[in-house]
N, C-alpha and C positions, 0 to 999 in steps of 0.2 A: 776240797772245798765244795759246799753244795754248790746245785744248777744258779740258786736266786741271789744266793750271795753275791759269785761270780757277774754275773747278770748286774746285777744293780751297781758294783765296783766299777764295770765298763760304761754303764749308763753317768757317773758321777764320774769321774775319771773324762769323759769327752764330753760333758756340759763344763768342767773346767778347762779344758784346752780350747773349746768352741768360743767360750765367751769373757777369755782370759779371765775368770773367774776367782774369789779368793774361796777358801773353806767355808768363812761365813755365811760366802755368796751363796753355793751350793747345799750348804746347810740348812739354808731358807728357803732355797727353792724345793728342796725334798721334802723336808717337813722332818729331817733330823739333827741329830745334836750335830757341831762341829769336833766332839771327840768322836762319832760314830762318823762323820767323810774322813777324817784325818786318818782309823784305823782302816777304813775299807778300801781305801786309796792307797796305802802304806801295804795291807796285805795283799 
């Protein structure tokens, strides 16, 4: 897996655990789709 990939998985990955967050949530706050946290989270 790239460096930024990886990177950004754990960046979204702990704004969800930090702020009991849903996909939406994070989805929004990244500026990405909630099929793109759901994959990056998931891989």
């Amino acid at each position: 897996m790239k460096k930024y990939i990886e990177e950004r998985a754990v960046e979204v990955a702990n704004y969800i655990i930090e702020n009991n967050a849903t996909v939406r949530q994070a989805a929004k706050q990244f500026g990405i789709s909630k099929s793109t946290v759901h994959m990056v989270v998931t891989v």
